[in-house]
C-alpha positions in Angstrom: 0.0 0.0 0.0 1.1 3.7 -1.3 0.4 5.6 2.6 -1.1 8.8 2.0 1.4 10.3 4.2 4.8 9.0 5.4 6.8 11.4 8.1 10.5 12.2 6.7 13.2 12.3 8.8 16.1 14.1 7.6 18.9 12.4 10.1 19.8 14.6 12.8 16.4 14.7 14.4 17.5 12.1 16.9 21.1 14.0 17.4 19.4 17.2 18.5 17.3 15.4 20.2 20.1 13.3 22.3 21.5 16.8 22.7 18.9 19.1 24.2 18.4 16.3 27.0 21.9 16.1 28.0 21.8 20.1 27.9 20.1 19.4 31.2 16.6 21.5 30.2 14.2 19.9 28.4 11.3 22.1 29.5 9.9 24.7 26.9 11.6 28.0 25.4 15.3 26.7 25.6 17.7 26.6 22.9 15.9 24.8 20.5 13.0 27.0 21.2 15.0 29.9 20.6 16.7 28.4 17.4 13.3 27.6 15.8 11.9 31.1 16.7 15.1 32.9 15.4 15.2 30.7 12.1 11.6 32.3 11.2 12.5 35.9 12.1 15.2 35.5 9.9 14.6 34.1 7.1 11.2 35.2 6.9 11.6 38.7 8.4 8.5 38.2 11.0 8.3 40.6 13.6 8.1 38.0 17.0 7.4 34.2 16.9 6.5 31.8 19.5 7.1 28.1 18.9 3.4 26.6 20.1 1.9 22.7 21.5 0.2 23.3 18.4 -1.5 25.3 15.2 -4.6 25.0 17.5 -2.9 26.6 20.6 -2.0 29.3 18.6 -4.7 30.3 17.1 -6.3 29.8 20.7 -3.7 32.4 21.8 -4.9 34.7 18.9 -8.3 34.9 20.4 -7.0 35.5 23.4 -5.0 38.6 22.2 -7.6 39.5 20.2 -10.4 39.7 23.5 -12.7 37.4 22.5 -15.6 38.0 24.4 -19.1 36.1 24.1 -21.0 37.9 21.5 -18.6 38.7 19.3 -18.9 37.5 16.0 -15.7 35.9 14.1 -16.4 34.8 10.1 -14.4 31.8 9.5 -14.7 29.4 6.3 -16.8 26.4 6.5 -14.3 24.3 4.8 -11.7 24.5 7.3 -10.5 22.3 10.1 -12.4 22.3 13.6 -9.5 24.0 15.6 -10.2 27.1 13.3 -13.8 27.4 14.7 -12.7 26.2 18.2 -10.6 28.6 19.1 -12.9 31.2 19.2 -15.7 29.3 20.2 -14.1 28.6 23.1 -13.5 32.4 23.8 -17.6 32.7 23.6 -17.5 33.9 20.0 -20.8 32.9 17.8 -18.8 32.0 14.4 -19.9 33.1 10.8 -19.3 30.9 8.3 -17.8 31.8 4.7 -18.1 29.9 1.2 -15.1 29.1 -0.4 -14.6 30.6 -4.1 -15.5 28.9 -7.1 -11.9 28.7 -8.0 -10.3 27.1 -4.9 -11.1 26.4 -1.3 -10.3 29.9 0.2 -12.1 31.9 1.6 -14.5 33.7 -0.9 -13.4 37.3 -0.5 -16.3 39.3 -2.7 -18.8 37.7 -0.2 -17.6 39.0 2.8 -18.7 42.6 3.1 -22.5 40.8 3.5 -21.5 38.9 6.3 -20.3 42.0 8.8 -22.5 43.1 11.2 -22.1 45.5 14.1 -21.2 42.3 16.2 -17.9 41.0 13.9 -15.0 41.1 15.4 -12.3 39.3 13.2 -12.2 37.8 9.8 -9.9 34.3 9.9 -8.6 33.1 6.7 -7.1 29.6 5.5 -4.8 29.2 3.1 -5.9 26.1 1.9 -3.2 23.7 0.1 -0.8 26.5 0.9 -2.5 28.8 -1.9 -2.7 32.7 -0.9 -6.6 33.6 -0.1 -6.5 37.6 -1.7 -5.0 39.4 0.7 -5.3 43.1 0.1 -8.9 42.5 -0.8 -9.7 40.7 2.9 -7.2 43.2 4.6 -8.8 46.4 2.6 -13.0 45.0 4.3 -11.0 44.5 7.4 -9.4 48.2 7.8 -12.9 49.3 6.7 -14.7 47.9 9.1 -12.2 47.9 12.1 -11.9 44.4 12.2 -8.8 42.2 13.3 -7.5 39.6 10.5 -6.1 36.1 11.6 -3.7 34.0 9.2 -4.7 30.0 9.5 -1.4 29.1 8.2 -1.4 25.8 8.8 -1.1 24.5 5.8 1.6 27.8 4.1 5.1 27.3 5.3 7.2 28.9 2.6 4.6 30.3 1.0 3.9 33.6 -0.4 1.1 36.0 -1.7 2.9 39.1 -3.7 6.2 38.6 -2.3 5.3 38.8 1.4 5.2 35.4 3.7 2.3 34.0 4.3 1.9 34.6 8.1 3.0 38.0 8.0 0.1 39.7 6.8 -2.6 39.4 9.4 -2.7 41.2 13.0 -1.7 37.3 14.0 -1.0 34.2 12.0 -0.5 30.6 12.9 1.6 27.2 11.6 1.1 23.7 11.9 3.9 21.5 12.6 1.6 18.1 12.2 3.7 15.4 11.0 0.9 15.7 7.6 2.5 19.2 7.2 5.5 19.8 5.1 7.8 20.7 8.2 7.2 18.8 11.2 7.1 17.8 14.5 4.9 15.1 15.4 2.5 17.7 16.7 3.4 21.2 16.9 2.6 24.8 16.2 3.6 28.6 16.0 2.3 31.8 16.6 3.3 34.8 14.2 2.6 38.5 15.7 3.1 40.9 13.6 1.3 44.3 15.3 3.2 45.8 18.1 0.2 46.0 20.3 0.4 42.2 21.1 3.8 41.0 21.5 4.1 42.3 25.0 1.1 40.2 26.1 1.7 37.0 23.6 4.5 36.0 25.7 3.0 36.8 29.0 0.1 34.6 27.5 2.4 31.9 26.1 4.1 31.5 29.3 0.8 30.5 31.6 -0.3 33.9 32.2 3.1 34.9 34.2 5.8 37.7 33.7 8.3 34.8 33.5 10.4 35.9 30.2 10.9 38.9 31.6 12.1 37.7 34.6 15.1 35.5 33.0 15.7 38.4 30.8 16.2 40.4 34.2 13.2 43.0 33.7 11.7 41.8 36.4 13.2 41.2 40.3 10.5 37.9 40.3 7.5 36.7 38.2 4.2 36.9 38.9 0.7 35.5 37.0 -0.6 38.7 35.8 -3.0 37.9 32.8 -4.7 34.7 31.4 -2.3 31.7 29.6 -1.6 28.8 29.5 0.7 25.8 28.6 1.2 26.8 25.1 4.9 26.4 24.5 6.3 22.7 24.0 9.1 21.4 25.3 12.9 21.1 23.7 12.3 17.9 22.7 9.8 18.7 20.2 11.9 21.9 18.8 14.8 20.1 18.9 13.1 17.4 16.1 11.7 21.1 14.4 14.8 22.1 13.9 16.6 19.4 12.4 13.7 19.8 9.8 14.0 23.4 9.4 17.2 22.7 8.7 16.2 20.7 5.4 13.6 23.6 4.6 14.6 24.2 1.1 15.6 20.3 0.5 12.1 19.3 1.0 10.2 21.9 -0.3 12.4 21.1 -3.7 11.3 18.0 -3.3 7.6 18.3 -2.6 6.9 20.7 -5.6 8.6 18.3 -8.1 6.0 15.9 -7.1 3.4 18.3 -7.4 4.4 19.4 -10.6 4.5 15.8 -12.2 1.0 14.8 -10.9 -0.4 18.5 -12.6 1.3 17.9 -15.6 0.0 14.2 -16.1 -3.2 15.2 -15.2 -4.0 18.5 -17.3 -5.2 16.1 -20.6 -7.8 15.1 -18.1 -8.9 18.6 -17.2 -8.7 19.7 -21.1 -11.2 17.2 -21.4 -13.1 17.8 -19.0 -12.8 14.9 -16.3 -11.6 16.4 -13.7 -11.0 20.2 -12.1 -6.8 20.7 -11.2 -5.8 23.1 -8.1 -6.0 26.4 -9.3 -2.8 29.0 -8.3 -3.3 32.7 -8.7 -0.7 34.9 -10.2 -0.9 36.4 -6.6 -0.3 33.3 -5.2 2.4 30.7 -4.9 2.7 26.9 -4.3 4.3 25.1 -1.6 3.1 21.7 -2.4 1.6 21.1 0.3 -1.0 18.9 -1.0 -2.1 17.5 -4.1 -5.8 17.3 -4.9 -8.1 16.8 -7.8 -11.9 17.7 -8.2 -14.2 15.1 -9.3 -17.8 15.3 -10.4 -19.4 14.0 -7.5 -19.5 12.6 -4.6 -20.6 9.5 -6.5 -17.3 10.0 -8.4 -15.1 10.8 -5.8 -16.2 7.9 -3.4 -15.3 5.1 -6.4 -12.3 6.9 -7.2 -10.8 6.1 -3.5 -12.1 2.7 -3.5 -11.0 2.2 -6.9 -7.2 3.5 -6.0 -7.7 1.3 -2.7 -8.1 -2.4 -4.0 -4.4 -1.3 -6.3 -2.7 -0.4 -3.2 -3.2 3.3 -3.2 -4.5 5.4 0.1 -5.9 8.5 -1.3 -8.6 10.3 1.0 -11.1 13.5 1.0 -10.7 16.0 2.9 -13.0 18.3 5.8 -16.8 18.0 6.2 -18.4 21.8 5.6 -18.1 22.6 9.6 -21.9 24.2 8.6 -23.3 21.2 8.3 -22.0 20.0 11.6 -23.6 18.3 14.3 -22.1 20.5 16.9 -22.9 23.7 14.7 -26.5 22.8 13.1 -27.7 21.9 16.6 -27.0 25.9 17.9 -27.5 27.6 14.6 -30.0 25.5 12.0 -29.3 24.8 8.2 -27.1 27.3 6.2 -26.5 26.9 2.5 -22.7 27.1 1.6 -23.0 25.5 -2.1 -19.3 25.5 -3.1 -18.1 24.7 0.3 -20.2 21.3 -0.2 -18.9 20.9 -3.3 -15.4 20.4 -2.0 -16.4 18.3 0.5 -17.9 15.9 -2.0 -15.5 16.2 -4.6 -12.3 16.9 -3.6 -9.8 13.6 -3.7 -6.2 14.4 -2.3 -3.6 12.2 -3.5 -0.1 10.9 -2.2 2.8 13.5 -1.3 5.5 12.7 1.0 9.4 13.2 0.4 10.2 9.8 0.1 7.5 9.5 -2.2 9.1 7.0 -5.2 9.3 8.1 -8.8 7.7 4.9 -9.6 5.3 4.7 -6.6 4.1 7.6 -8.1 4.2 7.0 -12.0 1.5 4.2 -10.5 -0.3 6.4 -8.9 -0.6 8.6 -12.3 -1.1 5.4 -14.2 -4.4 4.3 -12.0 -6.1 7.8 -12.0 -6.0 8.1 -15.4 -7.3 4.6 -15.6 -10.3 5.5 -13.4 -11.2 8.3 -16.1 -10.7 6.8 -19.3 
């Protein structure tokens, strides 16, 4: 069986490892912390960065900056991952959902001027696949209307809309380090702020509530819990494994969008004749292969396509369930119509992409698919 997803390890993961337990601390923000952190301001040019348990604690620390309260309103897309929702819901937030476009699975940006009300708070936007959502578009209804914008980045490491990072363009912004991402760390995370106003209180927030950065950096005689937090960061362990991956950024990411690119090309005779839709890139946008996926004609379609690359030893899958149509959402808020966010999650098939994905592991792959449509 082809795995969907196979974790890489690029060799000195267990070295950096060995090394940050013998260093005697193996609690969060040590070295490796700090090495991960500084790799992202650099390279990147973010403002501040704090390594996270999680993409989900992050962005639960980006309602917390933003003050949350229960009322607000926060519009989200429906075809998104729970923890976007979650986050906010947990802060008391009632959450708006957004259709995707009709071109990809971002947020649809001309539709959200109809979903403010006096009660909206923030706009959050995915970058699904690692492709740009339009930026000045969301950021220019934003600044109109007051509103915070938060950056799920989960999917976008070393990806860019118009030259600028993704994760540097909203108030906050967060990363996944899932070991399904193309960086990883088993389970990991990190929190991008980028307006002054928060940095202060991110690490107060980051560090359980307390003052206890400051105190190690000698600002303070002794720390003290003066705000809300949590456990958010992770220990050395886990950065230590980040960084050894960081490391092989540009490696992987070579590697990834080579794949990518030979799946698009062998496919585009099936989307000339109409068979199949192909993962639309803007020119604003650009592509960090972090998935490949293909659009079927229905769920029908999509369902024997999976079963069909199943029995030839291929694991392909869909992807989310419109969070609209919900249990946990439809019980509190009733029936919504989302039409193109449905049609993703009927059609949308993702296909195998790993680094150590085989030239001829995925020539058969190729060679399957376009069996199933002719």
């Amino acid at each position: 069986m082809i795995p969907f997803n196979k974790p890489y390890l690029t060799g000195k993961e267990l070295q950096y490892i060995g090394e940050a337990v013998q260093s005697g601390k193996i609690s969060g923000n040590g070295h490796f912390t700090k090495k991960c952190q500084h790799f992202f301001e650099e390279k990147y040019h973010f403002r501040r960065c704090l390594l996270t348990t999680s993409c989900t604690d992050a962005l639960e620390m980006a309602a917390i900056l933003c003050d949350i309260q229960v009322g607000d309103e926060v519009i989200i897309p429906s075809y998104t991952f729970v923890s976007t929702a979650n986050a906010f819901v947990l802060r008391g937030a009632k959450i708006v959902f957004a259709d995707s476009s009709v071109e990809n699975p971002n947020i649809d940006a001309d539709k959200l001027k109809d979903l403010i009300t006096p009660k909206t708070k923030a706009i959050v936007v995915v970058h699904y696949a690692g492709i740009a959502c339009d930026m000045d578009k969301i950021i220019a209804i934003a600044e109109a209307n007051k509103l915070f914008v938060i950056e799920d980045a989960a999917q976008a490491v070393d990806s860019f809309y118009k030259g600028r990072p993704l994760g540097s363009i909203g108030h906050l912004s967060a990363f996944s380090f899932h070991e399904t991402k193309n960086i990883i760390s088993g389970e990991g995370g990190m929190l991008f702020i980028n307006d002054e106003r928060f940095e202060k209180r991110a690490e107060i927030i980051w560090e359980k509530g307390t003052n206890r950065s400051a105190f190690w950096r000698g600002e303070v005689d002794k720390y003290n819990w003066v705000d809300i937090g949590s456990s958010f960061l992770p220990s050395e362990i886990v950065a230590a494994y980040l960084y050894a991956q960081l490391e092989n950024l540009d490696k992987i990411q070579s590697k990834r969008k080579q794949i990518w690119e030979r799946y698009y090309q062998s496919f585009e005779v099936l989307e000339q004749e109409n068979k199949l839709k192909l993962p639309f890139v803007p020119t604003y946008a650009t592509n960090n292969a972090h998935m490949f996926y293909i659009l079927t004609k229905s769920v029908e379609q999509r369902d024997k396509l999976i079963a069909f690359l199943k029995v030839n030893n291929i694991y392909a899958v869909f992807h989310y369930i419109s969070l609209h149509s919900s249990p946990f959402y439809k019980e509190k808020a009733g029936d919504i119509s989302l039409p193109i966010s449905d049609n993703y999650s009927d059609c949308l098939v993702r296909l195998p992409l790993f680094y150590e994905l085989q030239e001829n592991e995925q020539h058969q792959i190729i060679d399957k698919v376009l069996e199933f449509f002719k």
